[in-house]
C-alpha positions in Angstrom: -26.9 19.9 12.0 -28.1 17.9 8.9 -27.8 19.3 5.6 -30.4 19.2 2.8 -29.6 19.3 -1.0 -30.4 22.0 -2.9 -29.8 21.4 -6.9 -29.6 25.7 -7.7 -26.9 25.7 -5.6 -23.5 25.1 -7.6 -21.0 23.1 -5.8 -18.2 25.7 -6.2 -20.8 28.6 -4.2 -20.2 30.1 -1.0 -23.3 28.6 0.1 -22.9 24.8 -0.2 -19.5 24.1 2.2 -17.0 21.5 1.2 -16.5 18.6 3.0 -13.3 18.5 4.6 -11.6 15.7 2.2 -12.7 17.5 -0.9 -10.5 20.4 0.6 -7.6 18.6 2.0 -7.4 16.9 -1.6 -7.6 20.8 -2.7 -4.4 21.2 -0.9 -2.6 18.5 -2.0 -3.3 19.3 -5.4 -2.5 23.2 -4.8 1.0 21.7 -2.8 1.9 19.7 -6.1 1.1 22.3 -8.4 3.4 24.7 -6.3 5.9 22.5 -6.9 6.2 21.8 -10.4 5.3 25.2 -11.0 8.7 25.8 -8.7 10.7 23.5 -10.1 10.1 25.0 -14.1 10.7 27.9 -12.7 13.8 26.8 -11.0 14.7 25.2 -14.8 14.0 28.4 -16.7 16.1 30.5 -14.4 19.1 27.9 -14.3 18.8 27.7 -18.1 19.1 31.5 -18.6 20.9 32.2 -16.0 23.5 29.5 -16.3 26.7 31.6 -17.4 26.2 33.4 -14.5 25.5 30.5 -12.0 28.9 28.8 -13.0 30.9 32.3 -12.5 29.2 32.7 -9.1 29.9 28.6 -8.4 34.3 29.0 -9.6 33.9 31.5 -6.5 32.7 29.3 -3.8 35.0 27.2 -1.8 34.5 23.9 -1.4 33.7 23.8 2.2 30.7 26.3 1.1 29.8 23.7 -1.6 29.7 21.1 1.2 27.8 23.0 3.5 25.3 24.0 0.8 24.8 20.2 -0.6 24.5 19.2 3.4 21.8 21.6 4.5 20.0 20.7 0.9 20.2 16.9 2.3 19.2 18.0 6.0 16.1 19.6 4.7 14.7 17.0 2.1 15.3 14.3 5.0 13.1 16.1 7.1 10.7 16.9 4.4 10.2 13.4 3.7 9.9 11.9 7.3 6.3 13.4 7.0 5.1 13.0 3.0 1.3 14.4 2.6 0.6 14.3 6.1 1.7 10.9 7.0 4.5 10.8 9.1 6.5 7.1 9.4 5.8 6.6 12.2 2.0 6.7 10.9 3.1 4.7 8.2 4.2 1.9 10.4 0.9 1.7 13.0 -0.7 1.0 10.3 1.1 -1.9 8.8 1.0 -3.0 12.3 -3.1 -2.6 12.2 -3.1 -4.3 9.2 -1.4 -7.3 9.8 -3.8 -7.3 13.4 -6.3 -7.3 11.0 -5.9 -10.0 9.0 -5.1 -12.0 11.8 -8.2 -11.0 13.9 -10.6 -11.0 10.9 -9.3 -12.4 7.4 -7.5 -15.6 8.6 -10.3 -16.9 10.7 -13.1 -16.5 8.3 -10.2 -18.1 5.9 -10.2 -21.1 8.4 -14.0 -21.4 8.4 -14.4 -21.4 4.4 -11.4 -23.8 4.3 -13.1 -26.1 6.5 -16.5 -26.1 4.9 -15.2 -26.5 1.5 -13.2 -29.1 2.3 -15.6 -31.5 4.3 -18.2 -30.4 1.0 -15.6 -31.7 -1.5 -15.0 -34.7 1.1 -18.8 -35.1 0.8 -18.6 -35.4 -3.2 -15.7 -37.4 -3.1 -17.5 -40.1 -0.9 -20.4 -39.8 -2.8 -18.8 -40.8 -5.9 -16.7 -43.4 -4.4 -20.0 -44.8 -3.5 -21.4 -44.3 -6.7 -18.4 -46.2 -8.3 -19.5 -49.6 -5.7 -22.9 -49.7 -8.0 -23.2 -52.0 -10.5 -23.1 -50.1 -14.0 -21.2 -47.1 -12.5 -18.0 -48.9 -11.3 -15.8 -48.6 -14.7 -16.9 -45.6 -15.8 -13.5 -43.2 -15.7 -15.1 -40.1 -15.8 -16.3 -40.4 -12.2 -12.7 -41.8 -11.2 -10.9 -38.4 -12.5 -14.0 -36.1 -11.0 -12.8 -37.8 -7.9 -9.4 -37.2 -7.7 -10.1 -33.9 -8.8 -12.0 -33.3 -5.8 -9.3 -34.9 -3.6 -7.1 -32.5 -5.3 -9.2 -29.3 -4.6 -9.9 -30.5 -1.0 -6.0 -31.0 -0.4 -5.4 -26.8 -1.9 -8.2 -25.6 0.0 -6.6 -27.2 3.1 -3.4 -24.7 2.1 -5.5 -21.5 1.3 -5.2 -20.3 5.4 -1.8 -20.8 5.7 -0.9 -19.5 2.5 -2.4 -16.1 3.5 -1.2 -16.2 6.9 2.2 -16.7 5.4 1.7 -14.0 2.7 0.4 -11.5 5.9 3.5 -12.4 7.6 6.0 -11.8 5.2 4.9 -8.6 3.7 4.1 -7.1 7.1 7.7 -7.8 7.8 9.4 -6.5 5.4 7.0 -3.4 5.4 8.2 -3.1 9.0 11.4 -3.0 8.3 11.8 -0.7 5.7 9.7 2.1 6.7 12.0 1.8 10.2 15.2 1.6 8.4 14.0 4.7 6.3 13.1 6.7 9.7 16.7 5.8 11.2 18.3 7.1 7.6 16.1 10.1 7.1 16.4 11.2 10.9 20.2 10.7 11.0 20.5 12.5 7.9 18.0 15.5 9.1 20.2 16.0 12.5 23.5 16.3 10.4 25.5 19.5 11.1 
């Protein structure tokens, strides 16, 4: 079912339906604004109410303090194993997508351009080098230090694959391994009695 613009109708109307990001950021937005607007309130409250707070804190024990500061852990644990609707284990598929994906795609194509550039700068190099054999054009230093800054470039570009493979590597890694050290935490911490 196709849908066909129609500029009297507001984007706000009943008429014209949202798409499902623009309300899925809606609830994001309304989720965050819940709490802050929670957490002032939570301020004002402990700001007026604190006289009474401490009275009512002298008569707990500590074991209820415990308890209380536990279950407070217990439930932000298990709050944060899934943050906006991504849960780790989300979170690490697709660190594990991306660094397939540079692999499949990014390094290859890296590979190719390496390789062109390289046998172009090669080109130039020879060419000069050639050029320098003519009469009239073999003590002319400018052409010596365009050369050996192509034999420069050409030795870089030879790097620029690995370079990213290494870089894909490393920060997949250690992506890896922090989001799965965080899961083991924040589940051992959200099963504690």
């Amino acid at each position: 079912m196709s849908q066909s613009f129609d500029p009297s109708v507001s984007p706000g109307s009943s008429t014209n339906p949202q798409a499902p990001a623009d309300i899925n950021e809606q609830k994001q937005i309304g989720r965050r604004a819940l709490i802050a607007a929670a957490g002032l309130g939570l301020v004002g409250i402990g700001a007026a109410e604190a006289p009474n707070i401490l009275n009512g804190v002298g008569a707990l024990t500590q074991q209820e303090i415990q308890q209380a500061i536990n279950f407070g852990r217990q439930q932000l644990a298990r709050e944060l194993l899934t943050v906006e609707d991504v849960s780790i284990d989300t979170a690490i598929t697709v660190t594990n997508l991306l660094h397939s994906a540079v692999n499949t795609f990014v390094v290859p194509i890296a590979n190719v351009l390496a390789t062109v550039t390289e046998d172009i700068l090669g080109g130039l190099s020879a060419a000069i080098e050639q050029a320098e054999t003519w009469p009239g054009l073999n003590n002319i230093s400018a052409l010596k230090q365009v050369d050996t800054i192509l034999k420069q470039w050409k030795a870089n570009v030879a790097l620029f694959p690995n370079i990213i493979n290494a870089l894909n590597n490393v920060d997949t890694t250690a992506a890896d391994t922090y989001l799965s050290k965080l899961k083991t935490k924040l589940q051992s911490e959200a099963g504690k009695s």
